[in-house]
C-alpha positions as CSV (number, residue, x, y, z in Angstrom):
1,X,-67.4,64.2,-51.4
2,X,-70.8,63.9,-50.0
3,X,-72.3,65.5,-47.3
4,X,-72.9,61.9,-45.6
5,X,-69.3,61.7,-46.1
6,X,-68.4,64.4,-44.6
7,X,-69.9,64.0,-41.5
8,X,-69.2,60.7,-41.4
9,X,-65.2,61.5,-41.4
10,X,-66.0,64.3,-39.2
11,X,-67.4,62.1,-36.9
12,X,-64.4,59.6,-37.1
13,X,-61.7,62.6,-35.9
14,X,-64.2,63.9,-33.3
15,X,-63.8,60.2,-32.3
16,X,-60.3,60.2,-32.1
17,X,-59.5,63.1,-30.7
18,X,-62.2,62.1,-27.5
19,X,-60.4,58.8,-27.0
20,X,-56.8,60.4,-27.3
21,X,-58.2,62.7,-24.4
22,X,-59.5,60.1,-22.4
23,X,-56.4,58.3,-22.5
24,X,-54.4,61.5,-21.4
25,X,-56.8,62.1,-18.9
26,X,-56.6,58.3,-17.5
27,X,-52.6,58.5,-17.7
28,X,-52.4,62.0,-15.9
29,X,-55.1,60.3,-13.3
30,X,-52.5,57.6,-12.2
31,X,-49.6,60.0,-12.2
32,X,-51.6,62.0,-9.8
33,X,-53.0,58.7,-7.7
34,X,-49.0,57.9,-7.4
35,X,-47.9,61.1,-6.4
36,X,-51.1,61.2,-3.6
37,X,-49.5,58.2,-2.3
38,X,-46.1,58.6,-2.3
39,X,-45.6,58.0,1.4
40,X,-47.4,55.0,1.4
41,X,-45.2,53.5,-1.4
42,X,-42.0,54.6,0.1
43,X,-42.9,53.2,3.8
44,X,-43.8,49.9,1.9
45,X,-40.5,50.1,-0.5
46,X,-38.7,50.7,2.7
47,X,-40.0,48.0,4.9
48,X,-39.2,45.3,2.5
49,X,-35.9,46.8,2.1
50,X,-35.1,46.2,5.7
51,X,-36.7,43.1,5.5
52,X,-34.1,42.1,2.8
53,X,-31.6,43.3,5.0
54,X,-32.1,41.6,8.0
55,X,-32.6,38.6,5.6
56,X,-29.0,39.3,4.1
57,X,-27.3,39.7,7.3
58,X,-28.8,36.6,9.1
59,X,-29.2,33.9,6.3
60,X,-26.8,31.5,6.8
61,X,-23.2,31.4,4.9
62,X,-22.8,28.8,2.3
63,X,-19.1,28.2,0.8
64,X,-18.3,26.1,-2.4
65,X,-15.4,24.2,-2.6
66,X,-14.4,22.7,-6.1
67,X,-12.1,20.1,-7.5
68,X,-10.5,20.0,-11.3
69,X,-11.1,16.3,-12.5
70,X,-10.1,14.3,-15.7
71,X,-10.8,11.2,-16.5
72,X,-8.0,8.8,-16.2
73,X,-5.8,7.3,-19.2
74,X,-7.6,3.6,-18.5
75,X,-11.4,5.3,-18.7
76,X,-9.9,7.2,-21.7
77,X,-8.6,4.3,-23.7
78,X,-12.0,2.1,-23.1
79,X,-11.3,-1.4,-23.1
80,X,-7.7,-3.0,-23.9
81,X,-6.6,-3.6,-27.1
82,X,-6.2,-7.3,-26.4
83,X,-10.0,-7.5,-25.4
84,X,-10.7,-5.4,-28.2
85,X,-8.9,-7.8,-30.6
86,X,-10.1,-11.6,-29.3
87,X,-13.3,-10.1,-27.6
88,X,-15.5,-11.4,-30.7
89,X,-13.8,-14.9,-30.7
90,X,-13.9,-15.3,-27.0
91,X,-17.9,-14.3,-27.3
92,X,-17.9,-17.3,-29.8
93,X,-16.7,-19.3,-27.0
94,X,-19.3,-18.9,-24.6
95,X,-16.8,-16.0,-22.4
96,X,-18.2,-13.2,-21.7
97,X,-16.4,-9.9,-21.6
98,X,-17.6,-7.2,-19.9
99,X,-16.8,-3.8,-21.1
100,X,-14.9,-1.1,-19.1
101,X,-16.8,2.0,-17.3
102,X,-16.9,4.8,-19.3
103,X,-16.5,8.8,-17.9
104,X,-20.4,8.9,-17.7
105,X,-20.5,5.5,-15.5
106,X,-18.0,7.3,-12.9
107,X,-20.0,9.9,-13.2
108,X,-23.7,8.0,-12.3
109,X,-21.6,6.0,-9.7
110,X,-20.6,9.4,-7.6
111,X,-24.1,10.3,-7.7
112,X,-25.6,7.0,-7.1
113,X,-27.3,6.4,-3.6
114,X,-25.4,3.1,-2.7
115,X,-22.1,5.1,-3.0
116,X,-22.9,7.9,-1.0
117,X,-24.9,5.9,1.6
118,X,-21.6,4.2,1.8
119,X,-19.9,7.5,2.2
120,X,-22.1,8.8,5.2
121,X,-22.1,5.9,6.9
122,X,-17.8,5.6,7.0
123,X,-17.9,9.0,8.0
124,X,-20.7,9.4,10.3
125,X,-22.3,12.6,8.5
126,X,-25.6,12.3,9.5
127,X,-25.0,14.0,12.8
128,X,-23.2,16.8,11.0
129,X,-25.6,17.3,7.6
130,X,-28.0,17.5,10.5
131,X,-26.2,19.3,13.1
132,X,-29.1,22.1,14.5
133,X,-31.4,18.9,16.1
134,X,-28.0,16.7,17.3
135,X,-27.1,17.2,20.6
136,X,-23.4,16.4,20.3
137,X,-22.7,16.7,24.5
138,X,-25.2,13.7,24.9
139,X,-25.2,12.2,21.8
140,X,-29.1,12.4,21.2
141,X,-31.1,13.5,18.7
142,X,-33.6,16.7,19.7
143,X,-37.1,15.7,18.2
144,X,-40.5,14.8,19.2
145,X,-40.2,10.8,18.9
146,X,-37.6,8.7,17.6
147,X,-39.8,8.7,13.7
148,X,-38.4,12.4,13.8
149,X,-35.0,11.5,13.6
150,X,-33.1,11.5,10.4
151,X,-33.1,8.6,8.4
152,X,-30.1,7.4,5.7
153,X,-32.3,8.5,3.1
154,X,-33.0,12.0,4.4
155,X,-29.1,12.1,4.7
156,X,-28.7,10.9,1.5
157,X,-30.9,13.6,-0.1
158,X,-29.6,16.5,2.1
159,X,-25.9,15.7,0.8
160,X,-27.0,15.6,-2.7
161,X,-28.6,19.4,-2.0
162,X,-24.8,20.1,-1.7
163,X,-23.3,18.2,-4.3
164,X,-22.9,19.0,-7.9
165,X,-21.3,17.6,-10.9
166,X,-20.6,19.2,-14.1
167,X,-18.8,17.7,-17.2
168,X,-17.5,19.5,-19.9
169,X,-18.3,17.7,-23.1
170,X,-15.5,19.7,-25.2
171,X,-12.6,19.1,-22.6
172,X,-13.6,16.1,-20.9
173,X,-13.3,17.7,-17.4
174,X,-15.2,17.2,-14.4
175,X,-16.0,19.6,-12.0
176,X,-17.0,18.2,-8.4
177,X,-18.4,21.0,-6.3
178,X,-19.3,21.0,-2.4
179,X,-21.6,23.8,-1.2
180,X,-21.6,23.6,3.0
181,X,-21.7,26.6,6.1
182,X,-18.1,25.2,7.1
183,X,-15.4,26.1,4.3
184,X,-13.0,23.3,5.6
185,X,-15.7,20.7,5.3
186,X,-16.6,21.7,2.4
187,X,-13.0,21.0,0.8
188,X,-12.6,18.0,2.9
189,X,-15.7,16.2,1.7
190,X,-15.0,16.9,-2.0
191,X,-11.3,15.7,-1.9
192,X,-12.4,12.7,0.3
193,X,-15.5,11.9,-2.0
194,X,-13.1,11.7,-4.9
195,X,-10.4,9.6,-3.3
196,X,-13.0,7.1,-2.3
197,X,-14.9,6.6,-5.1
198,X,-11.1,6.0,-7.0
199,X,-10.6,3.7,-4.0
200,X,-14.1,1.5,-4.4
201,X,-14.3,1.9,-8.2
202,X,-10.2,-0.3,-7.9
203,X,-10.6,-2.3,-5.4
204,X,-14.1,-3.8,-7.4
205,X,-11.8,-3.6,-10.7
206,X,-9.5,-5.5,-8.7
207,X,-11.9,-7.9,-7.6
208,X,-13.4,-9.0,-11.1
209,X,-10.0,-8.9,-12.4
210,X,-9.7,-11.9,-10.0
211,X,-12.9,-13.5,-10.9
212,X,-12.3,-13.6,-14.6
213,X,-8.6,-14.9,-14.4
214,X,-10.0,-18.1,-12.6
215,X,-12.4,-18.2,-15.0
216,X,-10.1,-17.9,-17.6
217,X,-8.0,-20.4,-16.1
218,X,-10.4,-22.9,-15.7
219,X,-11.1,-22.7,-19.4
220,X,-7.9,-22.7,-20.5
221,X,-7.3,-26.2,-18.6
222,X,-10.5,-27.3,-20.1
223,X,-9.3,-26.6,-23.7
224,X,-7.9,-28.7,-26.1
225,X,-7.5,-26.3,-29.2
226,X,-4.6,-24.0,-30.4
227,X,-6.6,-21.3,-31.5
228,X,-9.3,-20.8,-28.4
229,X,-6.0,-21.5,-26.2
230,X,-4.3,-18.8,-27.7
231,X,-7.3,-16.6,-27.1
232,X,-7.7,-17.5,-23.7
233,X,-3.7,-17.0,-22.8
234,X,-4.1,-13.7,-24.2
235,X,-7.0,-12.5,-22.7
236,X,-5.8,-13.8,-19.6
237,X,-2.2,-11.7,-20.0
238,X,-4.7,-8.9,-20.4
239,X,-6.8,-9.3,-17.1
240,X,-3.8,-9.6,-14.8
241,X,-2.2,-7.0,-16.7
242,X,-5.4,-5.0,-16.0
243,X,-5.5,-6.1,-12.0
244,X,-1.8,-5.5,-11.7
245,X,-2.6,-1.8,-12.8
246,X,-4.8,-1.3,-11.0
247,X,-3.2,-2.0,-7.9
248,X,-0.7,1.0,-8.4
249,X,-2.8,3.2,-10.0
250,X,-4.3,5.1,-7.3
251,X,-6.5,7.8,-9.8
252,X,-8.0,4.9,-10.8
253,X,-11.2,6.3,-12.3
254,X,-10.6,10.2,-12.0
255,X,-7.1,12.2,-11.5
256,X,-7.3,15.3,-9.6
257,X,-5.9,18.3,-11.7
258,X,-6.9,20.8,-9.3
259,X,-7.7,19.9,-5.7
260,X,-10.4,21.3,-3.6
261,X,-9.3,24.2,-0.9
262,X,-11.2,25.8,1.4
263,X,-13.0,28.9,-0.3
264,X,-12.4,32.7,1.4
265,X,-15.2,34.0,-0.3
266,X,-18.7,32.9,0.2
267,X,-21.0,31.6,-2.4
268,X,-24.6,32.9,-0.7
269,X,-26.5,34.9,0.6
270,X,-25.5,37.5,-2.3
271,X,-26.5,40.4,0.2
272,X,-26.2,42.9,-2.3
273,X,-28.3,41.4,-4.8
274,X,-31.0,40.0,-2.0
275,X,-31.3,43.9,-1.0
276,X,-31.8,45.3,-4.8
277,X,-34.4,42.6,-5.0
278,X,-35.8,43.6,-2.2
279,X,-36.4,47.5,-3.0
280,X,-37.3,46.8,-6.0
281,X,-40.0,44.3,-5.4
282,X,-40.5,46.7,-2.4
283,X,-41.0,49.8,-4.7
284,X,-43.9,47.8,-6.9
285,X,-45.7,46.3,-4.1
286,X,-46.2,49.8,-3.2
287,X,-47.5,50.4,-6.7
288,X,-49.8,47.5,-6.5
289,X,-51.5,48.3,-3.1
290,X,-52.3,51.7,-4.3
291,X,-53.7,51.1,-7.0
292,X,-55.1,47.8,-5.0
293,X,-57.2,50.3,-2.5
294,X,-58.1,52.8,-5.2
295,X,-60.4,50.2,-7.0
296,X,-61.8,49.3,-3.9
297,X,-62.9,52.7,-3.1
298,X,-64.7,52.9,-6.5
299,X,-65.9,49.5,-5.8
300,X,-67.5,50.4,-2.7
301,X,-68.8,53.8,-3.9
302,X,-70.3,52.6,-6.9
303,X,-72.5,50.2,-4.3
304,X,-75.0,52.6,-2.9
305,X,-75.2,53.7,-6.5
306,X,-76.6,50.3,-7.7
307,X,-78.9,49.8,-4.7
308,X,-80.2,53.0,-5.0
309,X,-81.5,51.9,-8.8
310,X,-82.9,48.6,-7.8
């Protein structure tokens, strides 16, 4: 080896071994800044963990109620065999056939707007969903002017903030949650919600039931030929077989394996969890405000430094 390359490799582990210093220097330099300012990152650990607790113990109570749903044997099976079987020669003859709602239909339809503007307004939840400005003694709204008041749609969006829907692909079942303050409400709105969408989703079954079987009849009177009267008898057996069920059939769209009851336990605040969170967070906003005013004390004595050089 050459003496070039001897110092040269000399000069590489004299190298090393200054940065490996410098980075146990820097590493013992913020163990020792921490320890300094212990105090000040345990009063600010500690004020935002009484902050979390006073959080905890006054954020409002939420409760979740649930409901077990399945689909009913009609939205199982799809459309009736008849339809199934004469739907293509009906098409042929200018009749249209409209197809039964599926699970995911039901589904949109309990979600939709127009059903659940139709269920606030029957049931008058406006005053309740927005119960802190109603003044129930003289029926008045408390707000600035009357544009403050709550409208359908603000209604309409505040009740789906407490409404959830979850299918399970694998076992078909719906889950139809309520999250409210009041635990009875909660379970009343989520057993009522499913009764009435059953209720509107029959009676409009019901209704075009009846609209196609005077349809049906009028064609059959019109028709001459054995084989498109054959089709229309039988797909007219099938609609007021279909209306006839549905007049009895009160889980018309969804049967209810598990009703809703009012929960004992609530679902939020989690005050445990909200006071962890809050040391914690507490504990490294400490950290960060240490080391926060430590680089502005070098910043601000490195200034008289610099304007001493220009």
């Amino acid at each position: 080896m050459t003496e070039e390359n001897k110092l040269s490799t000399k000069y590489v582990m004299v190298d090393s071994s200054s940065q490996s210093d410098e980075d146990e220097i820097d590493l013992l330099e913020l163990i020792r800044t921490l320890l300094q300012a212990w105090k000040t990152i345990v009063g600010i650990t500690i004020i935002c963990t009484v902050l979390a607790v006073a959080y905890a113990l006054y954020a409002p109570e939420v409760f979740k109620a649930e409901t077990l749903l399945a689909p009913s044997q009609e939205e199982k099976s799809g459309a009736p065999s008849t339809l199934s079987q004469f739907g293509g020669l009906a098409a042929m003859a200018g009749i249209s056939i409209p197809s039964d709602s599926n699970v995911e239909q039901v589904v949109a339809t309990l979600k939709s707007r127009k059903f659940l503007r139709t269920y606030i307004n029957q049931k008058k939840l406006i005053a309740i969903l927005f119960d802190e400005i109603w003044d129930a003694d003289n029926q008045v709204w408390n707000v600035p002017s009357v544009e403050d008041e709550p409208t359908e749609q603000k209604a309409i969006e505040s009740f789906k903030a407490c409404l959830s829907v979850d299918e399970d692909k694998k076992s078909g079942l719906i889950t139809l949650s309520i999250s409210w303050k009041d635990p009875e409400v909660a379970a009343q709105w989520a057993n009522d919600l499913v009764k009435q969408l059953n209720e509107q989703l029959r009676e409009q079954a019901i209704a075009d039931s009846k609209k196609r079987v005077g349809y049906l009849e009028q064609e059959l009177a019109k028709t001459t030929l054995q084989d498109m009267r054959a089709v229309l008898y039988n797909l007219l057996e099938s609609e007021k077989q279909k209306a006839m069920l549905a007049n009895v059939n009160e889980d018309f769209a969804l049967e209810v394996i598990d009703p809703a009851v009012a929960p004992e336990t609530r679902e939020k605040p989690k005050r445990k969890l909200i006071v962890a969170l809050g040391g914690v967070c507490g504990g490294f906003l400490g950290i960060f405000t240490v080391f926060f005013v430590q680089f502005l004390q070098k910043l601000k004595s490195l200034n008289p430094k610099s304007k001493t050089n220009l």
